[in-house]
ZAMARGU-4260 file (C-alpha; in steps of 0.2 Angstrom, whole numbers, plus 5000, padded with zeros to 4 digits):
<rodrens>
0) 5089/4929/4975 | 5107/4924/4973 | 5101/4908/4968 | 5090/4911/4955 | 5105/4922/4948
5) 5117/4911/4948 | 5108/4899/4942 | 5102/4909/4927 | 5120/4913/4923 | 5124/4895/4924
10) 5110/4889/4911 | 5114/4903/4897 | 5136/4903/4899 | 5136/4920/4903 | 5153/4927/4900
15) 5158/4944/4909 | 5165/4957/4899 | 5185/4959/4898 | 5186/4973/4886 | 5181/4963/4872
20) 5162/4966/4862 | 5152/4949/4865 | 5137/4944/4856 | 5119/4948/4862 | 5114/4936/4878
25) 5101/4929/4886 | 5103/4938/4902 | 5103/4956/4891 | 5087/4953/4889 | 5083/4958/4906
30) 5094/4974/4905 | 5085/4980/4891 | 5073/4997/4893 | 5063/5007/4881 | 5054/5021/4880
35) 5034/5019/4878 | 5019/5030/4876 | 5030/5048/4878 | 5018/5063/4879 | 5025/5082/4877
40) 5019/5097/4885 | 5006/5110/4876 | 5023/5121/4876 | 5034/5108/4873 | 5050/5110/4885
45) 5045/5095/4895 | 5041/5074/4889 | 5036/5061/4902 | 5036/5043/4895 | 5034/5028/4903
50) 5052/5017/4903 | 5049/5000/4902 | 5060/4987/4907 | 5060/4967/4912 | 5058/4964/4931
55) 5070/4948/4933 | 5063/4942/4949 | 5044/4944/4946 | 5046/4937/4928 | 5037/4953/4920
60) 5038/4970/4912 | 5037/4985/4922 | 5035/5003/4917 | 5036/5020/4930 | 5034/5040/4923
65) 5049/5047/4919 | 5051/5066/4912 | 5065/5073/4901 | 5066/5090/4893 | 5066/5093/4873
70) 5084/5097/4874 | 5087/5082/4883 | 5091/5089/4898 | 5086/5086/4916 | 5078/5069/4914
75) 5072/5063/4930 | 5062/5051/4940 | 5043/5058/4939 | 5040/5050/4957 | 5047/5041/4969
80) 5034/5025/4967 | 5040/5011/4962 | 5023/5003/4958 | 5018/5002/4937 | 5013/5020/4933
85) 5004/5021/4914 | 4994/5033/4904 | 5000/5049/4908 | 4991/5064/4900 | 4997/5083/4903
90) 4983/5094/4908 | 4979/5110/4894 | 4989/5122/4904 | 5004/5110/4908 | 5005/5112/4924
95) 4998/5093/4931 | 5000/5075/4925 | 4987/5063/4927 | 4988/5046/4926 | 4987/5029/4932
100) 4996/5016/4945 | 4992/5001/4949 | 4989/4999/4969 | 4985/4981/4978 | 4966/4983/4975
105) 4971/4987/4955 | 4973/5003/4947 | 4970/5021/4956 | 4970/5040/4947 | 4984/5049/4954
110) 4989/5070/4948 | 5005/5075/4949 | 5009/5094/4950 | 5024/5099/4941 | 5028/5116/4950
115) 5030/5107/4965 | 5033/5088/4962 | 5019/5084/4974 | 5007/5067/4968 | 4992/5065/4974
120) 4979/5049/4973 | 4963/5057/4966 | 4951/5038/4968 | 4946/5024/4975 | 4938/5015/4961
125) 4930/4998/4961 | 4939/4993/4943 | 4953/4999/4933 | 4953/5014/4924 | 4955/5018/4905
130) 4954/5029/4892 | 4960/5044/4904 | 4956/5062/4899 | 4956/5081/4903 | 4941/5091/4899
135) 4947/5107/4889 | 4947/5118/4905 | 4957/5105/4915 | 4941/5105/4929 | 4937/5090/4923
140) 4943/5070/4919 | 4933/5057/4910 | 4938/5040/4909 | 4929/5024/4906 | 4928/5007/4918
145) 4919/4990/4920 | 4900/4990/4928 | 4898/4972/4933 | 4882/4965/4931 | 4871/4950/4935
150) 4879/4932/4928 | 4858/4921/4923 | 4854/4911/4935 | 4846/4896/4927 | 4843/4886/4941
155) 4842/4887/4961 | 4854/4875/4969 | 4850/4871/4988 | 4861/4880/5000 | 4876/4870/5007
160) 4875/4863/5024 | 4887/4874/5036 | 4903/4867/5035 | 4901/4857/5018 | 4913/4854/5005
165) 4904/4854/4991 | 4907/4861/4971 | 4910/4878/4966 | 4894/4885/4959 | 4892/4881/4939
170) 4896/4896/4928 | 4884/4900/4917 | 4887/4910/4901 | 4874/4916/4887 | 4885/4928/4877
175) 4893/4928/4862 | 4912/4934/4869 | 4915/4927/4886 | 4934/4924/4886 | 4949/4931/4880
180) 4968/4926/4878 | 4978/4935/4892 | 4962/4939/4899 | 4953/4920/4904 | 4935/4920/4907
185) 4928/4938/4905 | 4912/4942/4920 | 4898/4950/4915 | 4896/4968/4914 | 4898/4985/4901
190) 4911/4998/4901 | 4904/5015/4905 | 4907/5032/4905 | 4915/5042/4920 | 4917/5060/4926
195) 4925/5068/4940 | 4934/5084/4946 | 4951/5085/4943 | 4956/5089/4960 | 4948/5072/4964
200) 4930/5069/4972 | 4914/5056/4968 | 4918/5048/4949 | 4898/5051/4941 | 4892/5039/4926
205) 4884/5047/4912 | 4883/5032/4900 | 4870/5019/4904 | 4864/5003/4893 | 4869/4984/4889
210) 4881/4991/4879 | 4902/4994/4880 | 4907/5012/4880 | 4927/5012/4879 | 4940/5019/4867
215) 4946/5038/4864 | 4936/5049/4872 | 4934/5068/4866 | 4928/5082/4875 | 4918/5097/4866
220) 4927/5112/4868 | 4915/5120/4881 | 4916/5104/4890 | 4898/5102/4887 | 4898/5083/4875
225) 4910/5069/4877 | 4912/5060/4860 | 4916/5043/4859 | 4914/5026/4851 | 4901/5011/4852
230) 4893/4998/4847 | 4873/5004/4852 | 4863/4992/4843 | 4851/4981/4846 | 4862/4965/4837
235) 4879/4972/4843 | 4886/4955/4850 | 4882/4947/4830 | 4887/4965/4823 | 4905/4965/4831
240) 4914/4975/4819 | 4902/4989/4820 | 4902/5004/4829 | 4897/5022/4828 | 4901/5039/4833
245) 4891/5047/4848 | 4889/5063/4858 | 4882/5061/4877 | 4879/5077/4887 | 4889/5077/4903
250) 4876/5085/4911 | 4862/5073/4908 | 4867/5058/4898 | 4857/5060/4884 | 4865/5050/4870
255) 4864/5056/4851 | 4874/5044/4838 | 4883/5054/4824 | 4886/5038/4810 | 4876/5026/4805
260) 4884/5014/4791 | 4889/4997/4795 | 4909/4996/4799 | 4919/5001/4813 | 4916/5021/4816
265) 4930/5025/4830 | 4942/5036/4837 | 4933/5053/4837 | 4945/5067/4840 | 4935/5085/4838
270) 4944/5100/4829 | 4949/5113/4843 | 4939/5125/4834 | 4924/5114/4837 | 4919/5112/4820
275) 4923/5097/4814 | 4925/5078/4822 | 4939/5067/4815 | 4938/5047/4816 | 4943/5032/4810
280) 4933/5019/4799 | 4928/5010/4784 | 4915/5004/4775 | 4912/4985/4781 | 4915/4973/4764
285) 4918/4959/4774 | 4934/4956/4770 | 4952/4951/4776 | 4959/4967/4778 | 4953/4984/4773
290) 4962/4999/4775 | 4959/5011/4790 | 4954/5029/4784 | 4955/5046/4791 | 4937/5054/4789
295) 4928/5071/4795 | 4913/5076/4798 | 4903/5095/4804 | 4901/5091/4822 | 4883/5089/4822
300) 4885/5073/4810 | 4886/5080/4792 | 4896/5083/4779 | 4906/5064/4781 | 4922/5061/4770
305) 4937/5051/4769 | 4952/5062/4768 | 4964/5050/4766 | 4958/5040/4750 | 4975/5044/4742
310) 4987/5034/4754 | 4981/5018/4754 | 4989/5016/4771 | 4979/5013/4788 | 4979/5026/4800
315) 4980/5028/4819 | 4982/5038/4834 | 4975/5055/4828 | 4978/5073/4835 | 4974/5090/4828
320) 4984/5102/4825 | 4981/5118/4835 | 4972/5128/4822 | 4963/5114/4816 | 4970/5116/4800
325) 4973/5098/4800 | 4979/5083/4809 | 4993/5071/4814 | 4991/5051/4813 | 5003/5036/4814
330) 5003/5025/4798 | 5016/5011/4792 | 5024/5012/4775 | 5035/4994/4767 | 5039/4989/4787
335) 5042/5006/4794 | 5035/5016/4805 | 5030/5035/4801 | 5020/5051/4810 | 5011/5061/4796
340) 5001/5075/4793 | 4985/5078/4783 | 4976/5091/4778 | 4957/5093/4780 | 4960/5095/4762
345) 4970/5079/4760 | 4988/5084/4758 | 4997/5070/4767 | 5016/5076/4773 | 5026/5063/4778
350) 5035/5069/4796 | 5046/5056/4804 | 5051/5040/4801 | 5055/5025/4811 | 5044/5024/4823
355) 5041/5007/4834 | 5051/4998/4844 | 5038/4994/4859 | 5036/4976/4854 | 5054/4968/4858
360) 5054/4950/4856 | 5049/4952/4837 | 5051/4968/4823 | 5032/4968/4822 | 5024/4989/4821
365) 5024/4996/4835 | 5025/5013/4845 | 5018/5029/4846 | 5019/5050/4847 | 5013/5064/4853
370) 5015/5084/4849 | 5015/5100/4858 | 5005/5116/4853 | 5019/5121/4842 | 5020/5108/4832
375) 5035/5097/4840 | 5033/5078/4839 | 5040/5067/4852 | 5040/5050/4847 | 5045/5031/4850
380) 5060/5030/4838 | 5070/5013/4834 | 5081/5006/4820 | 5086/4987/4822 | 5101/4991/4833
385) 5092/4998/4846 | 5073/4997/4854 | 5063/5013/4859 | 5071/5030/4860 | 5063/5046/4863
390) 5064/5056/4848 | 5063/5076/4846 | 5056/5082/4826 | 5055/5103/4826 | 5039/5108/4814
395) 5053/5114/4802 | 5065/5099/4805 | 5071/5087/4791 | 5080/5076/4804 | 5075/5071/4823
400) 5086/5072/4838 | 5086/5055/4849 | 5087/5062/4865 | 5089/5047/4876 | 5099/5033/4878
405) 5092/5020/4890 | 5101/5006/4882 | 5117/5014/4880 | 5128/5006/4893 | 5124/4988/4885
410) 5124/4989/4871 | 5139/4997/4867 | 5147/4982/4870 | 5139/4968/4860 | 5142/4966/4843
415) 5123/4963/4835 | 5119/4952/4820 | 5116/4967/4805 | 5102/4967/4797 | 5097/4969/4780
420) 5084/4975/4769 | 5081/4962/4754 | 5068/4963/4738 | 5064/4950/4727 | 5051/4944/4712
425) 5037/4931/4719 | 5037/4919/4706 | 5019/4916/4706 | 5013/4935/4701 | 5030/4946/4698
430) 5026/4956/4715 | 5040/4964/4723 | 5041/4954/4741 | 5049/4962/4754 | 5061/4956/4768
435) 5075/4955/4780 | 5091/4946/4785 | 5099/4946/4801 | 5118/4940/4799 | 5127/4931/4814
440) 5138/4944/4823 | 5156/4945/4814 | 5149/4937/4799 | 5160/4929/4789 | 5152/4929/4769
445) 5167/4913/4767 | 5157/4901/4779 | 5144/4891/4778 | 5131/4896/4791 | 5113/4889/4793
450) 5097/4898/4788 | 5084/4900/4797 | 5066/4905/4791 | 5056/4915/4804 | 5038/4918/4799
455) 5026/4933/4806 | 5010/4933/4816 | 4995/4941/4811 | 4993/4937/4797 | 4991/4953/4792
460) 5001/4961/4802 | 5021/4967/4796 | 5039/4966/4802 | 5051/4978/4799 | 5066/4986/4801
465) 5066/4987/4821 | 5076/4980/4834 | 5069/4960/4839 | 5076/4952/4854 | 5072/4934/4846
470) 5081/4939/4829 | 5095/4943/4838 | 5098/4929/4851 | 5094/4918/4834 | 5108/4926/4826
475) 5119/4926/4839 | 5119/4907/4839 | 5123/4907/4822 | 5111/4908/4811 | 5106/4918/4798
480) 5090/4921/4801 | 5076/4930/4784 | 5060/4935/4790 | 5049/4941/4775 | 5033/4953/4775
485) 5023/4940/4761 | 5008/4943/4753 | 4995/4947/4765 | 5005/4959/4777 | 5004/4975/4778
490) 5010/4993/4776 | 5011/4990/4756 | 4989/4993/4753 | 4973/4986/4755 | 4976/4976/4740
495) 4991/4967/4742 | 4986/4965/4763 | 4970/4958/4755 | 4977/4942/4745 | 4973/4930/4757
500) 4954/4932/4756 | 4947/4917/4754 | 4964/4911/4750 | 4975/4908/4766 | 4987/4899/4767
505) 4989/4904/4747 | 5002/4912/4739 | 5010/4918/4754 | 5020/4899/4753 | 5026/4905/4738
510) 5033/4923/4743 | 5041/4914/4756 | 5049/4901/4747 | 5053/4916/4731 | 5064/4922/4748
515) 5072/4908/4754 | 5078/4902/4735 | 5082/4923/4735 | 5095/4921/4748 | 5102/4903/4741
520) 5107/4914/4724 | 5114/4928/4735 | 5126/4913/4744 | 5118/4916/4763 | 5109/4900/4764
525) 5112/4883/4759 | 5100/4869/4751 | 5106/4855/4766 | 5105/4869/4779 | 5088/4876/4780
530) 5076/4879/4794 | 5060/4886/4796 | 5047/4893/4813 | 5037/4905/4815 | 5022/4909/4830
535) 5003/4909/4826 | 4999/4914/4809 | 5018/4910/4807 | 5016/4892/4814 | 5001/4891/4803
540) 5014/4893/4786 | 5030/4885/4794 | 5015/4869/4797 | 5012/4874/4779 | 5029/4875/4772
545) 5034/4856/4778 | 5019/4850/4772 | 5022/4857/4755 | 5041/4852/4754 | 5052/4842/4764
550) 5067/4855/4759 | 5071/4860/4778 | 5081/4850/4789 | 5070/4855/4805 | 5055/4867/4809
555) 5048/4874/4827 | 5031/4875/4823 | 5024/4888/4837 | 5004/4893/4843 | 5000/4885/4824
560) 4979/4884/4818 | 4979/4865/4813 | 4962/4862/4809 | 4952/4877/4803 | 4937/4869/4808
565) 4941/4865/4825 | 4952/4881/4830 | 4936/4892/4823 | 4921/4884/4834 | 4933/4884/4851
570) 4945/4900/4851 | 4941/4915/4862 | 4937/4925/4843 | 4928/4910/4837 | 4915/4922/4829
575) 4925/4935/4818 | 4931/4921/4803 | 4918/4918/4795 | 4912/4927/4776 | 4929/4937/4784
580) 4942/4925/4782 | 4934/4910/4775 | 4916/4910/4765 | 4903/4903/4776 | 4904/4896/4793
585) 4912/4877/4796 | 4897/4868/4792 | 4893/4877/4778 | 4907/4876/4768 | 4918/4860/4775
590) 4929/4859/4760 | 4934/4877/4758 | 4938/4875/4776 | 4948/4859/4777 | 4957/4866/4760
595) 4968/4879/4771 | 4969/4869/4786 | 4987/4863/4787 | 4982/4846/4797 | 4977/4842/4777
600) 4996/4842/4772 | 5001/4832/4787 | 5004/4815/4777 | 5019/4823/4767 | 5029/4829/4783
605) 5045/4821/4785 | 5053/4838/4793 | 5059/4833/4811 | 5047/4845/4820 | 5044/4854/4838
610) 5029/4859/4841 | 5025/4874/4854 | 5010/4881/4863 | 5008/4890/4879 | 4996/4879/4891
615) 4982/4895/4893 | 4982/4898/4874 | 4964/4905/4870 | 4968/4910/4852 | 4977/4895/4844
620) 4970/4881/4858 | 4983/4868/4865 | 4973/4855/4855 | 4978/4862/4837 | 4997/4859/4841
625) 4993/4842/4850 | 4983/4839/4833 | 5001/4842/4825 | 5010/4833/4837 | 4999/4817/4838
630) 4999/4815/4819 | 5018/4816/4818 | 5019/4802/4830 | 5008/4792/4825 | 5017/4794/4809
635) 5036/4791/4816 | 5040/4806/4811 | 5054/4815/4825 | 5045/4827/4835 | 5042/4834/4853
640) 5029/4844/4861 | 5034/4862/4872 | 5019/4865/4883 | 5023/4881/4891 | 5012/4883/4908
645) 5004/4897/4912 | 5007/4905/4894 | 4992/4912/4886 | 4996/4916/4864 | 5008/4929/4868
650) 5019/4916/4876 | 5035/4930/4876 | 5027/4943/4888 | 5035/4935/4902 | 5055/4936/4896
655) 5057/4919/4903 | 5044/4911/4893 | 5052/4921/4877 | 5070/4913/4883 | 5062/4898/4885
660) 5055/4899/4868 | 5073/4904/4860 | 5082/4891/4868 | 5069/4877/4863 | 5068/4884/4846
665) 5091/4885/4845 | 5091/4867/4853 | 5081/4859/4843 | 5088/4866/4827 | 5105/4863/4833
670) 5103/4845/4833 | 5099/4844/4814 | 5113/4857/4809 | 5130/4851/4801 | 5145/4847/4811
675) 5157/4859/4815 | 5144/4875/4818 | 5154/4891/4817 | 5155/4901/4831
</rodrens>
């Protein structure tokens, strides 16, 4: 253990703390906690979250239960486990926690009672649990979990002589998702169902079918019907982004589907009155992005309608109100996070902003809430100084009351890069684009620093005004770092989200280069000093941008699609693009295809370029960036190949692979900067 420490200090020149501020370093990183998933009582005197933090020696994040009062007070170890504990759910009377921990043989069910402290493990289940809740009386849990099944045997192979060495058996595969980045190969077998006691006993399965059965799950208020989402029909696997809206009867399994329109039906929270079922959905238009809406319906199935037609927002994470009046959901707004309200009549009230801070390496949206009978929201609140807090908002508040301070002690002494909200005109329509800038700590406006261009995932997904590890350590090594929410990004409407529809990479190039000729006029960043990266869809238009101009003096292309064509026939999602994203699948329309495929543009690059991928990349294969990387060295041009092994697309959810990432990323731009870098 010593070792490894010292030898981490030795690679990132740590220097210890002499009363002086120092900028954000590598080894903060694994000091940093936040607060995830925090769920109030139904009184609302009591919150227990889930602190997460970086385990240094096992190279992962690690979350346990904690509980804190509203005031703030008495905030306190749930138990005394130290093994990951997730998903915690008060029961309706507040007097037990369930929730889940992982054990050697995966996860368990474990019930803590709050009156005593005492914890209890409630199963011994053959898979991991999900989806984990109380039945209105709190005599009941439903949860959902994987039935394996039968992989097709398509041929019978001769047993092996005792004591033979021979091949592992072929794996055979017949369906249309088999694999998943994070995840690997995926076995055969459904998600179903569960019920059992609360005070532990036999889990029963009341769902049957080829067919997954997973997501929110809603109990009647008699306890009598689970609601839940699915995709029950006969096409599912070619009909992926369908589902519905079902009942089933705890008591007998009989199964009655409430929606029927093709598009994704999902969510299902029912009114505690009983009368009505709220859910998420649209109508399918095969498109890019189409904006998630609130609906309702009777809870026998009529009466459907959108009550959320007016914000133009996606929504999330609903909850009723206690009088089911009306109901609570997250939604995004220009890069911030917000929990709202909504009538059953459609009056949205906005209630608390700044919400995120979950996802740390980069500002994407992030986080979540919860609220007590009363109406008090705890949520996940961050600014870009600092990640998760628990948050307090009274129903007649204006302002919440951050009642934790988990980062505290660190970051009080380190001076962070400030960040800073730009707009500015695209110059290809007059949209007002959207973005950000992290200064180098202690800033000096009469130096010349270098300008870094860091692109978002997604593509449609939206940065914002959070705290990011990466733009930190980035700025921290001297660089002004700008990272623009372009066209296609969301939290500003369907339309504008929806740009890049048959259109990608489009004008999003141009909204990016609008900002980085924005910044040049504000006298941030300097023509013989730009730089450009960016992971995924962000390695796609840094590939993009250096294809397009030779304005950049180095780029770290990260996870990037090349080849359009290639990338859509091999990824573990290689069936959600077409008529979605491009019209038509590869060999139907090859030119439309080849068009947005930045392997096109490769003859023009003369930007001195890294390219990155992790090794076990499902999403954005390892042979889209070799296709980068073999190109540019067959074409001379400067560049190197970062293989991270072991790293599936999210190469930063082990912190060392996201140091690993940073410092590759700084040490490669570092050797294209001007001399005499200011410190």
């Amino acid at each position: 253990m010593r070792t490894f420490f010292l030898l981490l200090v030795s690679l990132f020149s740590i220097q210890f703390s002499t009363g002086q501020k120092q900028h954000f370093s590598y080894l903060d990183v694994f000091d940093l906690q936040y607060v995830s998933d925090p769920q109030i009582s139904p009184n609302g005197e009591w919150v227990v979250y889930r602190r997460m933090g970086f385990d240094i020696m096992e190279d992962r994040s690690a979350g346990n239960l904690w509980l804190i009062k509203t005031d703030g007070s008495q905030h306190q170890k749930m138990t005394t486990r130290e093994g990951n504990e997730s998903s915690a759910k008060w029961s309706p009377t507040g007097d037990r926690i369930v929730f889940t921990s992982s054990t050697d043989e995966g996860s368990e069910i474990y019930m803590y009672w709050v009156a005593s402290g005492k914890v209890a493990k409630l199963t011994q289940l053959p898979f991991s649990p999900s989806s984990l809740t109380w039945s209105p009386d709190g005599k009941q849990l439903a949860f959902s979990m994987n039935v394996p099944k039968a992989p097709p045997v398509i041929a019978k192979i001769p047993k092996k002589p005792k004591g033979a060495k021979w091949a592992d058996s072929p794996r055979i595969t017949d369906r249309v998702y088999h694999e998943a980045d994070g995840r690997g190969y995926i076995k055969p077998g459904f998600n179903h169902i569960f019920v059992m006691l609360s005070n532990g006993g036999a889990a029963r399965q009341i769902t049957s079918g080829d067919w997954h059965h997973r997501g929110t799950l809603s109990w009647a208020s008699n306890g009598s019907k689970i609601y839940f989402s699915a995709n029950r029909v006969e096409d599912w696997e070619y009909r992926f982004r369908n589902s519905e809206i079902y009942s089933v009867d705890v008591e007998n399994g009989t199964i009655v589907a409430l929606t029927d329109r093709d598009g994704p039906d999902g969510a299902p929270a029912i009114s505690p009155d009983g009368k009505h079922i709220a859910y998420i959905s649209y109508g399918d238009k095969r498109e890019a992005y189409q904006t998630r809406k609130l609906y309702l319906m009777d809870s026998d199935g009529g009466n459907k309608r959108s009550i959320t037609d007016n914000l133009d927002r996606s929504v999330s994470g609903l909850v009723w109100d206690v009088k089911s009046n009306g109901l609570y959901f997250n939604y995004d707004d220009k890069g911030n996070g917000k929990v709202g309200h909504v009538t059953t009549s459609g009056k949205v009230t906005k209630l608390a902003d700044n919400r995120g801070g979950t996802t740390l390496g980069r500002p994407y949206g992030s986080g979540s809430y919860s609220v007590s009978n009363s109406g008090t929201i705890a949520y996940t609140h961050s600014r870009p100084d600092y990640p998760a807090e628990l948050a307090i908002i009274g129903p007649k508040a204006k302002t919440p009351k951050k009642i934790t301070d988990l980062n505290g002690g660190l970051l009080k002494y380190r001076t962070l890069g400030k960040v800073e909200e730009v707009w500015y005109k695209s110059s290809y329509d007059g949209r007002d684009i959207q973005g950000w800038v992290v200064y180098p700590p202690n800033y000096d406006a009469s130096k010349k620093y270098p300008f870094m261009v860091e692109n978002h995932g997604g593509p449609i997904l939206n940065y914002g005004d959070r705290f990011s590890i990466e733009m930190q350590l980035y700025a921290s090594e001297g660089y002004v770092v700008f990272y623009p929410n372009a066209r296609g990004s969301t939290s500003y409407g369907e339309e504008f989200a929806n740009l890049l529809y048959r259109n990608y990479p489009g004008q999003d190039y141009d909204d990016t280069m609008d900002g980085v000729d924005h910044c040049i006029k504000m006298g941030i960043a300097h023509e013989d000093q730009l730089f450009v990266t960016g992971g995924s869809a962000g390695g796609i238009m840094s590939a993009w941008m250096i294809g397009k101009n030779n304005r950049f003096e180095a780029a770290v292309v990260a996870k990037p699609v090349m080849n359009w064509i290639s990338k859509t026939l091999v990824a573990d999602n290689y069936f959600g693009y077409a008529n979605s994203r491009y019209e038509g699948q590869p060999w139907e329309n090859f030119e439309h295809y080849w068009k947005f495929s930045p392997i096109s543009l490769v003859g023009n690059i003369e930007t001195p370029t890294m390219v990155m991928v992790g090794m076990n990349d499902l999403r954005t294969p390892p042979s889209e960036a070799k296709q980068l990387y073999h190109a540019l060295k067959l074409r001379k041009i400067e560049t190197v190949l970062v293989e991270i092994p072991g790293a599936s697309h999210g190469i930063a959810s082990k912190p060392s692979n996201l140091i690993a990432k940073i410092t590759h990323t700084i040490a490669w731009f570092d050797t294209y900067r001007t001399a005499n870098k200011n410190e």
